[in-house]
Phi, psi and omega in degrees: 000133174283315171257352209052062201054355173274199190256127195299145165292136190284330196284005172212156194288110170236141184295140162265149159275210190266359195237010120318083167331113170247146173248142182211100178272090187233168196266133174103206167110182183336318220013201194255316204232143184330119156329322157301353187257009192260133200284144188294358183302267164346327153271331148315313167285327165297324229268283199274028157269332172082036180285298174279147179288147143303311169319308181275006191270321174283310195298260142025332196225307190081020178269116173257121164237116229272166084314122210224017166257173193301165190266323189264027188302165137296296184258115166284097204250164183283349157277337161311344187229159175245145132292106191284112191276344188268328221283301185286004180270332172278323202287338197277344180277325210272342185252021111300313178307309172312312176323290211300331192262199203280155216266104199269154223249185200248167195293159154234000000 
């Protein structure tokens, strides 16, 4: 254990020995299956957890999600965002069709 259940300070460096399990938790990635398949839910909780932008929740996911609190809130509460759920069935039909088509081939 590094910290003692807390969160290690990041500003330092330490030797392990060799028999020391490290676990590394980090946020996003590759995954296996389209991102479109992904739930929109779930992606509603990354927005307002700020793991994801509203911007990469449409471009990436094809998740539309609204902000519907004053713009100039300090504090974003979790009831501020909405999921426009038919917004996102078009946008995830408009990034598949985009997906599906064919790669036009290059000149020689």
């Amino acid at each position: 254990m590094i910290s003692n259940d807390g969160r290690p300070d990041p500003k330092i460096q330490r030797t392990l020995a060799p028999d020391v399990e490290v676990t590394v938790m980090l946020p996003g990635g590759g995954g296996f299956w389209s991102p479109l398949e992904r739930d929109s839910e779930a992606v509603l909780r990354d927005v307002i957890e700020d793991k994801v932008s509203v911007g990469e929740a449409a471009a990436q996911y094809g998740v539309i999600v609204r902000y519907v609190g004053a713009p100039d809130a300090i504090v974003r509460l979790p009831e501020d965002y909405v999921l426009d759920r038919e917004a996102t069935e078009r946008r995830r039909a408009q990034l598949r069709t985009r997906d599906a088509a064919p790669e036009p081939s290059a000149a020689v």
